[in-house]
C-alpha positions as CSV (number, residue, x, y, z in Angstrom):
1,X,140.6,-3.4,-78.7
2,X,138.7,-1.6,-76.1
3,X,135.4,-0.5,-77.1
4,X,132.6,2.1,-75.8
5,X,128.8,0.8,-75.5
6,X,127.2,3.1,-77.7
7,X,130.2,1.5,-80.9
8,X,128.8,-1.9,-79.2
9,X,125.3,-1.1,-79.3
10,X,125.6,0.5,-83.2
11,X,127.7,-3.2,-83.9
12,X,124.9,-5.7,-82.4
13,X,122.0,-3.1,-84.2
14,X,124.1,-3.9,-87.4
15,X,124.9,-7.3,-87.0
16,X,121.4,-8.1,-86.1
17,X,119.9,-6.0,-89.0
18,X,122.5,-8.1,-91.6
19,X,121.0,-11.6,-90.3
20,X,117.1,-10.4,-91.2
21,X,118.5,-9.3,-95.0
22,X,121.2,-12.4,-95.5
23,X,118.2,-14.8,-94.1
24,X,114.9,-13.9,-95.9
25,X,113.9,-12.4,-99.0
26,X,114.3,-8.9,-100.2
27,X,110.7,-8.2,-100.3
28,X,109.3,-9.6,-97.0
29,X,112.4,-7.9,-95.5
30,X,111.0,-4.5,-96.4
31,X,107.9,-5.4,-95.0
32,X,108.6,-7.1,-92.0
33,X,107.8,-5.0,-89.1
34,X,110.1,-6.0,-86.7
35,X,112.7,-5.2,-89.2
36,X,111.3,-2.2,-90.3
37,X,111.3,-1.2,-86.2
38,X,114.8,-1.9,-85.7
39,X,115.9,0.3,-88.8
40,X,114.0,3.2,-87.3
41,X,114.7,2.6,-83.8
42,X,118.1,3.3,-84.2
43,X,118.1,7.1,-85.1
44,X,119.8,10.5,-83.9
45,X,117.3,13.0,-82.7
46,X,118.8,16.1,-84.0
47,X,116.9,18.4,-82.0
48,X,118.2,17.1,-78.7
49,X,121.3,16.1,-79.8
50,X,121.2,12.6,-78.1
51,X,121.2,8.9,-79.2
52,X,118.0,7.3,-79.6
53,X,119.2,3.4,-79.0
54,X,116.5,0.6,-79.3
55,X,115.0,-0.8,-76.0
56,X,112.0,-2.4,-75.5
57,X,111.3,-0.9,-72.5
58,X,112.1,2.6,-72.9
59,X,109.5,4.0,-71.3
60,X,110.6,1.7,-68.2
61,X,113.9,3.0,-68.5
62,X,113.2,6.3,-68.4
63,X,111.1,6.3,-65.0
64,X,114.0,4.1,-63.7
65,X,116.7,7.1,-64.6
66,X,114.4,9.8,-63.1
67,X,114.1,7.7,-59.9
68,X,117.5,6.8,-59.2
69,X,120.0,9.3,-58.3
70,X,124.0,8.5,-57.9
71,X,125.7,10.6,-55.1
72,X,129.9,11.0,-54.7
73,X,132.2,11.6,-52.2
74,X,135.8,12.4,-51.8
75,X,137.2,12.7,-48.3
76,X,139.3,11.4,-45.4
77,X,142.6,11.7,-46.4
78,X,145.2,9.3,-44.9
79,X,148.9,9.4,-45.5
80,X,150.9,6.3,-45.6
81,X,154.8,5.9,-45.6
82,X,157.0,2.5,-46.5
83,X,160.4,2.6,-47.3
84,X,160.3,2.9,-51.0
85,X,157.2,5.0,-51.2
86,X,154.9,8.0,-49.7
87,X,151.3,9.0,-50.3
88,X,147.9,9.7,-49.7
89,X,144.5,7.8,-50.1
90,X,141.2,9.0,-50.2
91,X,137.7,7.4,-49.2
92,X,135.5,7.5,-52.3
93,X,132.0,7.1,-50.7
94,X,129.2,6.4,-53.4
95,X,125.8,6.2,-52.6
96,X,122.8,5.0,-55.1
97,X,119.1,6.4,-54.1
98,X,115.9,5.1,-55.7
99,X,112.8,7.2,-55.2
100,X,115.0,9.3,-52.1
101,X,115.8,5.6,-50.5
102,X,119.6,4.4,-50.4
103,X,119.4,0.9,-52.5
104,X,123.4,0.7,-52.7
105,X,126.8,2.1,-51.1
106,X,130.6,1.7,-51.9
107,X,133.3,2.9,-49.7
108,X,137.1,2.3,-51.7
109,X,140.2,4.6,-50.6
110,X,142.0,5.7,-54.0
111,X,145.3,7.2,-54.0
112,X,145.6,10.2,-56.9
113,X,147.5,8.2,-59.5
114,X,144.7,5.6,-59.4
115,X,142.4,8.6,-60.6
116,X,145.4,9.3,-63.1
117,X,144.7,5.8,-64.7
118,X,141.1,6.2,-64.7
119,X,141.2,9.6,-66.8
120,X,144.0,8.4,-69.6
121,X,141.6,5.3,-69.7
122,X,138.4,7.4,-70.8
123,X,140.2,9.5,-72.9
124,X,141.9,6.5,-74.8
125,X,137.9,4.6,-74.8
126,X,136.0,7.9,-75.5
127,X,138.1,10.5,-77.6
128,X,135.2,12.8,-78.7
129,X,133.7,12.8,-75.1
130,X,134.9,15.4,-72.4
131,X,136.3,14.4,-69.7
132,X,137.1,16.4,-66.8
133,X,140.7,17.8,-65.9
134,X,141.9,16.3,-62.7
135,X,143.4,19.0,-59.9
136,X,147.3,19.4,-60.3
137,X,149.8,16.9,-59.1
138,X,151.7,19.4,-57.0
139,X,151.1,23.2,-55.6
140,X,154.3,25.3,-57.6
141,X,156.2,21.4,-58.3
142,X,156.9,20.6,-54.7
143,X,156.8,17.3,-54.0
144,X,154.5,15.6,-52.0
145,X,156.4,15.1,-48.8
146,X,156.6,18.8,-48.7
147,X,152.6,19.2,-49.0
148,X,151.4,16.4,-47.4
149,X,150.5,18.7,-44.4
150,X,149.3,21.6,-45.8
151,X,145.4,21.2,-45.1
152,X,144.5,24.3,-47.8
153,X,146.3,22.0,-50.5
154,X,144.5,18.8,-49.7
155,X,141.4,20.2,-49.4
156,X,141.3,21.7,-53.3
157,X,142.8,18.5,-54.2
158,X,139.6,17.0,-53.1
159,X,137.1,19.1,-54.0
160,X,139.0,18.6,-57.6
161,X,138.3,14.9,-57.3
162,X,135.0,14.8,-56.4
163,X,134.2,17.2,-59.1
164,X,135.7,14.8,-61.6
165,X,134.0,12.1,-60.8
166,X,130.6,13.9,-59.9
167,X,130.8,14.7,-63.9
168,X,131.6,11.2,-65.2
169,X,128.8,10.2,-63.0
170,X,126.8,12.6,-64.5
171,X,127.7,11.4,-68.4
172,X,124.6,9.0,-69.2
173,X,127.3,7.0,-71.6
174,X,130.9,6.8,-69.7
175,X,129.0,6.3,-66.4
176,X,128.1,2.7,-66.9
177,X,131.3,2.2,-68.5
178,X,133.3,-0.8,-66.5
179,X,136.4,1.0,-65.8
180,X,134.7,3.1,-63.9
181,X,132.1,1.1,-61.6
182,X,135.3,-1.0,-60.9
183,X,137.0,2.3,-59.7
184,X,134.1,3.2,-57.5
185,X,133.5,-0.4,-56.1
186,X,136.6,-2.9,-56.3
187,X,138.8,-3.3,-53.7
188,X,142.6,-3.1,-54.1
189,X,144.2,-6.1,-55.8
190,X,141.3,-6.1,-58.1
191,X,141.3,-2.7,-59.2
192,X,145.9,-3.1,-59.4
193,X,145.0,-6.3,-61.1
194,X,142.9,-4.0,-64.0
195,X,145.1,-1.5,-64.4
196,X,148.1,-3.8,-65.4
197,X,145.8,-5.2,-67.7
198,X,144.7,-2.0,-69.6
199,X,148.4,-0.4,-69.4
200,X,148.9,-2.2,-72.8
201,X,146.0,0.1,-74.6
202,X,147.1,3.1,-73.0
203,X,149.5,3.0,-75.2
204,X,148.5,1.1,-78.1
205,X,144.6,1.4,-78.6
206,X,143.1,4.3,-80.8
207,X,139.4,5.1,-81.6
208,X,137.7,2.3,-82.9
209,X,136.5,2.4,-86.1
210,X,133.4,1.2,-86.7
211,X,132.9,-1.0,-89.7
212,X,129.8,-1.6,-91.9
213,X,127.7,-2.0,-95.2
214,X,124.6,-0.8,-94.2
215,X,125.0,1.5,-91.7
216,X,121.1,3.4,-91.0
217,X,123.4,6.4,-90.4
218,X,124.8,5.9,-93.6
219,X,124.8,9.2,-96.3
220,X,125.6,10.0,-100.0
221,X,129.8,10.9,-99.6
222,X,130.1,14.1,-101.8
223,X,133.1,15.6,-102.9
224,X,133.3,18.7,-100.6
225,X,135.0,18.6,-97.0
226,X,132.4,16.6,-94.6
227,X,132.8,19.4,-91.8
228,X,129.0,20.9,-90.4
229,X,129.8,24.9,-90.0
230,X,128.0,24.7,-86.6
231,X,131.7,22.8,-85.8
232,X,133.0,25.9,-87.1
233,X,131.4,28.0,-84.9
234,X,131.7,26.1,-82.0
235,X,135.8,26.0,-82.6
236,X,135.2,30.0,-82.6
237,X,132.8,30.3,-79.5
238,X,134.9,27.8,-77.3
239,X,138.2,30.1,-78.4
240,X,136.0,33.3,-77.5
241,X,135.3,31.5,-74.2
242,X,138.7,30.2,-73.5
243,X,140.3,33.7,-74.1
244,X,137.1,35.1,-71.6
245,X,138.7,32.6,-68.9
246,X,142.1,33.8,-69.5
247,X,142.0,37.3,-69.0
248,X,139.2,36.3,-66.4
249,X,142.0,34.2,-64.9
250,X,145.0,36.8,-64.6
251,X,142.5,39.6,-63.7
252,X,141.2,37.7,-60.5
253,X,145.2,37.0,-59.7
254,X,145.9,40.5,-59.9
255,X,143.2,41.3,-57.3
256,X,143.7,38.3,-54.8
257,X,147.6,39.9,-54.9
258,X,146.0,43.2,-54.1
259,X,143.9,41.6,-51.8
260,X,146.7,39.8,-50.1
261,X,148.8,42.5,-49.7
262,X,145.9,44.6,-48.0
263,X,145.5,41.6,-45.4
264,X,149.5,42.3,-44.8
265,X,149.2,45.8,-44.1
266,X,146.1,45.2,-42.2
267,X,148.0,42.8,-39.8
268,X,150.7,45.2,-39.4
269,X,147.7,47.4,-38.3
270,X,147.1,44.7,-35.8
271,X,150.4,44.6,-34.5
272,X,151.1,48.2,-34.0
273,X,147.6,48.5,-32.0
274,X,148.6,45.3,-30.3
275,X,152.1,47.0,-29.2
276,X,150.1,50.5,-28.1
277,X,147.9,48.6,-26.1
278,X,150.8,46.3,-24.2
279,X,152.0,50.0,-23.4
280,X,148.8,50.9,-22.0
281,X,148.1,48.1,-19.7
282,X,151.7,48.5,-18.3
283,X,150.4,52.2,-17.0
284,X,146.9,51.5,-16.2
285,X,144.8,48.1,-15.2
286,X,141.2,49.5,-16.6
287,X,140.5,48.0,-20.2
288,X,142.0,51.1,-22.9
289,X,139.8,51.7,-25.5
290,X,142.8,50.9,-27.9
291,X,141.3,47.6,-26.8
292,X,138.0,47.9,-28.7
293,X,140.5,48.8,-31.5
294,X,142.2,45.8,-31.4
295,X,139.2,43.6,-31.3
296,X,137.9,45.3,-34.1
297,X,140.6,45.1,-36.3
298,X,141.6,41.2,-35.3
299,X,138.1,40.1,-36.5
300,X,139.0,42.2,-40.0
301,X,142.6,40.5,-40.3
302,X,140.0,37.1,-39.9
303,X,137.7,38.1,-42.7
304,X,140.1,38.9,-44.9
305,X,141.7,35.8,-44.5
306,X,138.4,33.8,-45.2
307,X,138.1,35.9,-48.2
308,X,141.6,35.6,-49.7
309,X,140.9,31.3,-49.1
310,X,137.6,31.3,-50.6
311,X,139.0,33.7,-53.6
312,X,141.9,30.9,-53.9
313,X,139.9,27.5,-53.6
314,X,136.5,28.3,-55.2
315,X,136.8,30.8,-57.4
316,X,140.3,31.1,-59.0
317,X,140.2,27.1,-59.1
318,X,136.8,27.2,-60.8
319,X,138.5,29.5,-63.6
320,X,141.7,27.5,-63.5
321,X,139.4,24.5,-64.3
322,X,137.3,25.4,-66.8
323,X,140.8,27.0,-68.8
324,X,141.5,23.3,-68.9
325,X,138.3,22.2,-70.1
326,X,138.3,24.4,-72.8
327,X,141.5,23.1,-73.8
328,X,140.1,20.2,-73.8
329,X,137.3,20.3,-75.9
330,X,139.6,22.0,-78.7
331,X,141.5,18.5,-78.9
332,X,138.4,17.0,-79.0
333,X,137.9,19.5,-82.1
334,X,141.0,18.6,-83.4
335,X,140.6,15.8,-83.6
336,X,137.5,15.5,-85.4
337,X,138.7,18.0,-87.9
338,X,141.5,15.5,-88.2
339,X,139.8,12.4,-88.9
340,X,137.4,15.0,-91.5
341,X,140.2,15.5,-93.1
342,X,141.4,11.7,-93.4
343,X,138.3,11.0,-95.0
344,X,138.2,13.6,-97.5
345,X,141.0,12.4,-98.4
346,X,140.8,8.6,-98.7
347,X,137.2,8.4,-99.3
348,X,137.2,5.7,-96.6
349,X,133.8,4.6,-95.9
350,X,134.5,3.0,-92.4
351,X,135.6,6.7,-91.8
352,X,132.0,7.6,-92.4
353,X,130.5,6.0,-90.2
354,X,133.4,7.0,-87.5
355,X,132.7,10.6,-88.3
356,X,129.2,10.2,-88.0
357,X,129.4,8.4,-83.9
358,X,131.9,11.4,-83.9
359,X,130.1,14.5,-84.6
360,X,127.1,13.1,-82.7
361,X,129.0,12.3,-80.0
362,X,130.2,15.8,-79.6
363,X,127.6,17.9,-80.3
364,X,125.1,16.1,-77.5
365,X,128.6,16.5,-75.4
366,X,129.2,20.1,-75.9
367,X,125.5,20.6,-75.2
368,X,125.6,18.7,-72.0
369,X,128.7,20.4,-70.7
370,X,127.4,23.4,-71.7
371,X,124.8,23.3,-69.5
372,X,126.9,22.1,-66.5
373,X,129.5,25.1,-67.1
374,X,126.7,27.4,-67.3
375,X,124.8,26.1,-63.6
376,X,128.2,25.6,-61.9
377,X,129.7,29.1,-62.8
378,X,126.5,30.8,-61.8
379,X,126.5,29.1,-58.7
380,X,130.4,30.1,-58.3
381,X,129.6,33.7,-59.1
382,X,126.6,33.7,-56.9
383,X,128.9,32.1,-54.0
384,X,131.8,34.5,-54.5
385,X,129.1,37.5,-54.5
386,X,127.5,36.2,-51.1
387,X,130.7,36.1,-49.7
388,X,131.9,39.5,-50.6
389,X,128.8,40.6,-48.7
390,X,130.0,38.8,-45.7
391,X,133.0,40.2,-45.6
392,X,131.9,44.1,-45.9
393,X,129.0,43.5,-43.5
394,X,131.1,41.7,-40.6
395,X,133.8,44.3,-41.5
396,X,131.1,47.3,-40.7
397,X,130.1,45.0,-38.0
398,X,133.3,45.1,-35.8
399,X,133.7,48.6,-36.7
400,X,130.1,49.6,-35.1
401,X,131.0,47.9,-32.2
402,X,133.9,49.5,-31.6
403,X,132.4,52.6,-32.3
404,X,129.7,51.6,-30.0
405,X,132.4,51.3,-27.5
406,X,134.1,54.7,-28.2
407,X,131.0,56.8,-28.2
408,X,131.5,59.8,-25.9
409,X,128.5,58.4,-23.5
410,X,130.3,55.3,-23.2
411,X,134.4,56.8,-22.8
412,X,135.2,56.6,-19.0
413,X,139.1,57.8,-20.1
């Protein structure tokens, strides 16, 4: 069975802590201090909503965190044909900094079903963490030998990756997990070589449940339904926020449609002045000030076209994206509402203690995605304003030079 480190870490705590009690007396057990240390080390701070696991060093640890600094890279696409087969690769560049100095780098090329095994791997190892959505397998179900060359498609599907690993990488727990240094660092056979080993608990494993009699996280079972209302309320706000997203989502459609069908007339513009002008020159060899027109209006068609691909590929997809996240995290809700339920009814103690890894395991989850949605929507919102700015300013740009051109002073005609 495939297990996560912070189950491993609760199992050794627990294992260790039973060979202190089933090797010395009762009383000298209480007052050992070693003992005593390893009963209290292992504790959930509730106000940060984080795991507090033992370490002699923590204080080492946590200079060593702040220092290093773990930077990813999805690029250089490469197509390759054989006779039974047809895809792309990418290069996955990571690079490891220590105090701003590059200790450590990896460059792997990963085709998109080897980040497919990746994510059914964390969800199967860590059902009450949230992982990110990958980017869509095809754009509207073509196949991939019909968007192999389409640039604008390629270029979302990588931004998609690197966002999905940037968050793993960014998960203190899932990012040490072994799957997924030997995604970022293996080379081919050995990464093929894993993935025909773990195919058997992609379909097999569930969450482990962890077993114990003296579990430090251990509480009095009651009778009423073991479900915090703060899980409650966050099944309401994520529903609030998915709903948000979704009208968000058609809304922002609706005007990239109006917005596209603007850039169509205004390219029709274009061609009609293009036409007039054609006539001119035929008549006269001076430059016609139908000329400054054109120019004007060809550098407008351009902006619009910027604007309608950065509407599409950072914005809409940002929306599109966090829709499936919140879909996500209701499973995750789901299913710890599920295995609530299973323990109400049994009265399972091993449950407990599953429950317990669970709901802690969420809550500092939520919290830290939270956070990320929050600092990567702002800086979506404060993108998508900048550009909007662009657009109107270099659009009253052209415009004043062609006026600047037309002015009476300036009209030889």
């Amino acid at each position: 069975m495939m297990d996560d480190p912070l189950s491993r870490a609760l199992r050794e705590e627990e294992d260790d802590l039973n060979f202190h009690l089933n090797n010395h007396s009762a009383p000298s057990d209480l007052n050992d201090p070693d003992v005593n240390e390893k009963i209290s080390s292992l504790s959930i701070s509730h106000s940060h909503n984080e795991w507090m696991l033992p370490s002699t060093n923590q204080n080492k640890e946590e200079v060593d965190i702040d220092c290093e600094k773990t930077t990813i890279y999805v690029g250089d696409p490469k197509k390759h044909k054989s006779n039974l087969d047809s895809f792309i690769t990418y290069l996955v560049t990571t690079k490891i900094f220590n105090d701003g100095v590059k200790i450590n780098e990896s460059n792997v090329r990963r085709r998109y079903n080897d980040f497919i095994w990746l994510k059914n791997l964390l969800d199967i190892k860590y059902p009450y963490n949230i992982i990110s959505p990958l980017p869509a397998k095809h754009t509207f179900s073509k196949k991939l030998h019909a968007v192999a060359d389409d640039g604008e498609f390629i270029r979302r599907r990588m931004i998609g990756l690197e966002n999905f690993l940037r968050r793993i990488i960014d998960n203190p727990v899932i990012s040490i997990d072994p799957s997924v240094q030997l995604f970022l660092s293996a080379d081919d056979d050995t990464l093929h070589s894993a993935q025909q080993q773990a195919q058997q608990y992609q379909s097999t494993s569930t969450a482990p449940i962890i077993s114990s009699s003296s579990n430090p996280f251990r509480q009095p079972m009651g009778r009423g339904k073991p479900i915090p209302s703060e899980f409650s309320r966050t099944e309401n706000q994520i529903q609030t926020l998915q709903d948000n997203f979704r009208k968000l989502q058609r809304l922002t459609r609706k005007l990239e449609s109006d917005e596209a069908s603007a850039k169509i007339e205004e390219e029709h513009l274009l061609t009609s002045f293009r036409q007039w002008l054609d006539i001119e020159r035929k008549y006269d060899e001076n430059d016609s000030f139908i000329n400054s027109v054109c120019d004007a209006q060809q550098r407008i068609v351009e902006n619009h076209d910027e604007l309608l691909k950065f509407t599409d590929t950072k914005f809409i997809e940002s929306i599109n994206e966090y829709v499936l996240f919140t879909s996500i995290v209701q499973d995750i809700l789901k299913r710890r509402a599920q295995l609530s339920e299973n323990l109400t009814a049994t009265g399972n103690e091993q449950m407990f203690d599953q429950l317990t890894i669970a709901n802690e395991t969420i809550k500092a989850d939520i919290q830290r995605w939270t956070e990320s949605k929050d600092k990567e929507l702002k800086d979506v919102f404060y993108s998508m304003a900048n550009k909007k700015v662009d657009f109107y300013n270099q659009s009253v740009d052209a415009w004043e030079q062609a006026a600047a051109k037309l002015a009476p002073s300036n009209n030889k005609r």
